[in-house]
C-alpha positions as CSV (number, residue, x, y, z in Angstrom):
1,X,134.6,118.2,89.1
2,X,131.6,116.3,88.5
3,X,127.9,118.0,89.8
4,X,124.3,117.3,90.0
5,X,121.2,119.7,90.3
6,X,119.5,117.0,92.0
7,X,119.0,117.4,95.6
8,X,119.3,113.6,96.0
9,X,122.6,113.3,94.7
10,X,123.9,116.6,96.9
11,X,121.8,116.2,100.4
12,X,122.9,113.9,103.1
13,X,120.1,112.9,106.1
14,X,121.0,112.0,109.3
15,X,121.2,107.8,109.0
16,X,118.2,106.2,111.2
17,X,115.2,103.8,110.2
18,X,112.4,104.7,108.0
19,X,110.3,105.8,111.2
20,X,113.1,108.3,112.3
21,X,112.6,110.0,108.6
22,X,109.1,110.3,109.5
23,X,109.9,111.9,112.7
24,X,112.6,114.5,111.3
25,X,109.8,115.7,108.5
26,X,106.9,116.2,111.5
27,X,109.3,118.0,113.0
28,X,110.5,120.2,110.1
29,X,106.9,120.7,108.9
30,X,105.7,121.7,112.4
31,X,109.0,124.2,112.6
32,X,108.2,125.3,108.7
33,X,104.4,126.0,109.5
34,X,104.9,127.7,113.4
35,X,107.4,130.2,111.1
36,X,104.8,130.6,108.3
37,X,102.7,131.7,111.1
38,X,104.6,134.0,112.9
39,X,105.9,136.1,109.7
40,X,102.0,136.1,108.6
41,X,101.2,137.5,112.1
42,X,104.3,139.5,112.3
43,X,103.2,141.3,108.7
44,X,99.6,142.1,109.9
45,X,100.9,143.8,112.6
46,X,103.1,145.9,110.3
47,X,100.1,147.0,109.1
48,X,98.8,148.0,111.7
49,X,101.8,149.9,113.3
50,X,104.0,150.5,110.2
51,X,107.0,152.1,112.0
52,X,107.5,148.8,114.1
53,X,111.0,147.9,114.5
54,X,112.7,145.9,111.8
55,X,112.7,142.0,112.0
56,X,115.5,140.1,111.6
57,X,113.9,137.8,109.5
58,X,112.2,138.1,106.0
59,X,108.4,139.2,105.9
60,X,107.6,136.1,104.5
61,X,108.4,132.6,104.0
62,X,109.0,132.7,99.9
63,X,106.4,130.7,98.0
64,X,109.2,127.8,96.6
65,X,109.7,126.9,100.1
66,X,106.1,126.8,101.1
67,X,105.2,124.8,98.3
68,X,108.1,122.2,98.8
69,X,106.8,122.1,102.6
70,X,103.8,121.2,101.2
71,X,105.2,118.4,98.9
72,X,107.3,117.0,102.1
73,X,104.1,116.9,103.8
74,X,102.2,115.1,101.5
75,X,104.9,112.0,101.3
76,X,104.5,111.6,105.3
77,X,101.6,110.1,105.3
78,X,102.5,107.2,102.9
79,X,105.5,106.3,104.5
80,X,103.5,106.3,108.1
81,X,101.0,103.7,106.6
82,X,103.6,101.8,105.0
83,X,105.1,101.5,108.4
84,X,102.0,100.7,109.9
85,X,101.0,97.9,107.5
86,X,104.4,97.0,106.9
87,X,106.1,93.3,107.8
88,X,107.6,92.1,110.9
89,X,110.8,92.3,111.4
90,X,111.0,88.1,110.3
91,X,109.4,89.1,107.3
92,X,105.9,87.6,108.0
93,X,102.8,89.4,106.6
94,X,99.6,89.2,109.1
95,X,98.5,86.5,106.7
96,X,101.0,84.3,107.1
97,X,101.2,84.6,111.2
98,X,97.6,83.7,111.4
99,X,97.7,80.6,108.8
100,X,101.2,79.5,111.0
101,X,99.1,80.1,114.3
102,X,96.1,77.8,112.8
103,X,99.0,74.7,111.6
104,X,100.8,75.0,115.0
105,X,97.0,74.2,116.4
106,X,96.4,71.7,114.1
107,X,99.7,69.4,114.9
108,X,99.6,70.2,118.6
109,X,95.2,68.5,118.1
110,X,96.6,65.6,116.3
111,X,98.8,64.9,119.2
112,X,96.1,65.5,121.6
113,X,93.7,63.4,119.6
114,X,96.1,60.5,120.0
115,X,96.2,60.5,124.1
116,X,92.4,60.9,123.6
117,X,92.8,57.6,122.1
118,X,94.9,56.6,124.2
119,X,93.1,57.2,127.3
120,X,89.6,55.6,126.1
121,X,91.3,53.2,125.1
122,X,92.7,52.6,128.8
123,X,88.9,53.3,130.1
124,X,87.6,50.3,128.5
125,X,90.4,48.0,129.3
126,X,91.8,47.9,125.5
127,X,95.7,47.7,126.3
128,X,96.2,46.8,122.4
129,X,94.6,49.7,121.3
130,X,95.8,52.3,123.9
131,X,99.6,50.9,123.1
132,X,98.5,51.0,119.0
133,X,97.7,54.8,119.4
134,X,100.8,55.3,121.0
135,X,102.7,53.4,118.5
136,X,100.9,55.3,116.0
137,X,101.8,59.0,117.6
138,X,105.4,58.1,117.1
139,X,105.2,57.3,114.2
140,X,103.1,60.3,113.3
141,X,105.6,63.0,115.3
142,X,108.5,61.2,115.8
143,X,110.3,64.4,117.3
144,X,107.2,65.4,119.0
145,X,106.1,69.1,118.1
146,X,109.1,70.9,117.7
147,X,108.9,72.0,114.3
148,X,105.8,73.9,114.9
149,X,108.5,76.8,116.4
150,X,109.9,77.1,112.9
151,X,108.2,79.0,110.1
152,X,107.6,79.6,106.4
153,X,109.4,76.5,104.3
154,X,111.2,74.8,107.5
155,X,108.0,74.1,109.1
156,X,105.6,73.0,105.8
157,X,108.7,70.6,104.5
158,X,108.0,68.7,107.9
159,X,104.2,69.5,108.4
160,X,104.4,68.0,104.7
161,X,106.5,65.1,105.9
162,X,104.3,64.4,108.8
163,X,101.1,65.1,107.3
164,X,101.9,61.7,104.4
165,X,102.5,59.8,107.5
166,X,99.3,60.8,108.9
167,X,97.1,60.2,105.6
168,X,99.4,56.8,105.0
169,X,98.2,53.1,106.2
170,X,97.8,55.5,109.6
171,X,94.7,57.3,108.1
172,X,91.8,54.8,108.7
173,X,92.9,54.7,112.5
174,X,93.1,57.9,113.1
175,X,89.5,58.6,111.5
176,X,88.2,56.3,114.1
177,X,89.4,58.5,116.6
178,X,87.3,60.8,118.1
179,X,87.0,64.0,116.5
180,X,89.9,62.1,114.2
181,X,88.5,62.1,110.7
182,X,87.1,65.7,110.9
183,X,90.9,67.2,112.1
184,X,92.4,65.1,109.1
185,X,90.3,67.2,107.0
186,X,90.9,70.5,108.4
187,X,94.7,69.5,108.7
188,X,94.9,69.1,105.4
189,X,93.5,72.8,104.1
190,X,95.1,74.9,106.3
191,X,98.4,72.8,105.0
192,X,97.7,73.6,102.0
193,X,96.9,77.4,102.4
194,X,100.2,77.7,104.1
195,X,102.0,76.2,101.3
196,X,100.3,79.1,99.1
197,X,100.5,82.0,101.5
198,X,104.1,81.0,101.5
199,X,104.9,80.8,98.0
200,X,105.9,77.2,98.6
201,X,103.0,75.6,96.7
202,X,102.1,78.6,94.5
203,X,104.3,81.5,92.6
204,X,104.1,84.9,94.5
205,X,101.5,87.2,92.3
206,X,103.2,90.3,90.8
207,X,100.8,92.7,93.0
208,X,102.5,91.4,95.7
209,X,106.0,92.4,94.3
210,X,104.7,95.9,92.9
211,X,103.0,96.9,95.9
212,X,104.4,100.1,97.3
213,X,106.2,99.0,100.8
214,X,108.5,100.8,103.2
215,X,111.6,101.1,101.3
216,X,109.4,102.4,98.1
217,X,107.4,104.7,100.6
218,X,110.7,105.9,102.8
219,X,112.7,106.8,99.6
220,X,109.5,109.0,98.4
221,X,110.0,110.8,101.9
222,X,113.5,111.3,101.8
223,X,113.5,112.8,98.0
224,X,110.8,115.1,99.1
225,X,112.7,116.3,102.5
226,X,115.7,116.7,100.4
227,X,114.1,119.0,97.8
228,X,112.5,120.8,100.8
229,X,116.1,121.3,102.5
230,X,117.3,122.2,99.3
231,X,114.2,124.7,98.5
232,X,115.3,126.4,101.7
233,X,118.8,126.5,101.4
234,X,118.3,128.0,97.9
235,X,117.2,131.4,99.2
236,X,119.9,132.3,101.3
237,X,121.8,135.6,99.8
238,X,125.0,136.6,101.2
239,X,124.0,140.1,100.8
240,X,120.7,139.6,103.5
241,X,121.3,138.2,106.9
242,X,117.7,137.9,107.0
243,X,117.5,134.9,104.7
244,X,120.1,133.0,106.3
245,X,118.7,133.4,110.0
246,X,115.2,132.1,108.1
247,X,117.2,129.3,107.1
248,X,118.9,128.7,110.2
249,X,115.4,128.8,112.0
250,X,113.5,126.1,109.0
251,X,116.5,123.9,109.2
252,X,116.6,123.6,113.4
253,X,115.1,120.1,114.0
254,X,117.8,119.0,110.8
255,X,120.7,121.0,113.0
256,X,119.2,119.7,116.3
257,X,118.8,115.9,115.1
258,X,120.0,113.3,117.9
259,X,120.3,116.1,119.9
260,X,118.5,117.7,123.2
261,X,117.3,121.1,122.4
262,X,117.5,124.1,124.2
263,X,114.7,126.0,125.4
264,X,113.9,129.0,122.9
265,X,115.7,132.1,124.0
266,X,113.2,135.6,125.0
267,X,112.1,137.6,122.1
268,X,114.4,139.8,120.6
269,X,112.4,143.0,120.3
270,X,110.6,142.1,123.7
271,X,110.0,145.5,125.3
272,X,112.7,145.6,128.3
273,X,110.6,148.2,130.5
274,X,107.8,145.3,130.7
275,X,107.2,143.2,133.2
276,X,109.1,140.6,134.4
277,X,107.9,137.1,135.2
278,X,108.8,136.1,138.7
279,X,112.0,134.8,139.7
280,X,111.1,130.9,140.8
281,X,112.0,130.3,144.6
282,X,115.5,127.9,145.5
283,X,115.1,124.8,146.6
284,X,117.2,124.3,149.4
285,X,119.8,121.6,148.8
286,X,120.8,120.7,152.1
């Protein structure tokens, strides 16, 4: 029977997104400290009042586990910025949005700057010219702007296609235009940024391939809860209840996960003579 001492190979987590892995470690971390706490406190007081009554937990959280709560913590935060900075769901980087924002502007001017034409051409009377700037549109966009709703390669193949048109025999008009000869200019860089921010026109760098993302950053987090599951589970003795009730307790929100928790049950060793908070009043119901 084939085994591994790596906690990766033995250690199933609950299936979810990258952000639900980040969620389960807050909550095992905030479990793993409040416990820490409690057992420090619960050991001063020993101190003070040695012949307290016995707990049924350890007097301390051992030193592996602490120090694999600390590792888990430390590969949160990466994976919560990675998350943060990470793609949209389509796959576009921030980059690429705003460069597809600024074409999408550019196409929808060129057709504006053409009823422009179109219209002062009307104002002065020039039926040859306003019908030219029509004739010239069409040929320009010949579907109109509907492939500014596509993105990445589908839109720069026809921003390319239209764009050829545009600097073609079409060019010297469409200068003459107002504001014409300027937008053919700015048209044409942010054409040609896209192309790069793309990887159409140029080859992706390596940095970009290399760079620590979310799957890089989630399987981090998910090695490091694992070895803290398996930190904890690794001090549990058959021969002391105690150790398997700390488990128990350290392991809750991985127990608990997809699940509603209970409110915590009263203290134990709570002194039963004590006072009793008050009973909350009914509610009638009818």
């Amino acid at each position: 029977m084939a085994s591994s001492a790596d906690p990766n190979a033995v250690i199933q987590l609950p299936r979810g997104r990258p952000g639900d892995l980040g969620t389960l470690m807050l909550e095992l971390a905030s479990t793993g400290r409040a416990i820490i706490a409690e057992l420090d406190h619960r050991a001063k007081a020993q101190k003070k009042k040695p012949d307290g009554e016995a707990s049924a937990l350890p007097d301390a959280v051992p030193p592996r586990v602490i120090e694999a709560l600390g590792d888990m913590e430390g590969a949160r935060p990466p994976l919560v910025e990675a998350l943060r900075q990470s793609e949209s769901p389509d796959g576009v980087t921030p980059e690429q949005r705003a460069l597809d924002v600024k074409l999408d502007a550019g196409w929808r001017c060129v057709r504006l700057t053409y009823e422009l034409g179109e219209q002062r051409a009307t104002l002065r009377g020039d039926v040859s010219a306003a019908a030219q700037c029509r004739d010239d549109a069409k040929r320009t966009l010949p579907d109109g702007l509907s492939f500014i709703s596509t993105i990445g390669r589908d839109e720069y193949t026809l921003s390319d296609r239209h764009l050829g048109v545009l600097e073609g025999d079409l060019a010297a008009r469409f200068r003459a235009l107002p504001g014409g000869a300027a937008l053919m200019t700015d048209l044409r860089a942010t054409h040609d940024a896209y192309g790069k921010a793309f990887y159409i026109t140029a080859a992706a760098p390596v940095a970009v391939a290399e760079a620590p993302g979310v799957g890089d950053a989630a399987a981090e987090a998910a090695s490091a809860t694992r070895e803290y599951i398996a930190a904890v589970v690794g001090t549990v003795r058959r021969a002391d209840p105690r150790t398997r009730a700390l488990a128990d307790r350290l392991l809750a929100p991985l127990a608990n996960y997809g699940r509603a928790v209970a409110p915590p049950a009263p203290v134990a060793d709570a002194d039963p003579s004590g006072p009793r908070p008050p009973t909350p009043p009914v509610e009638p119901t009818g």
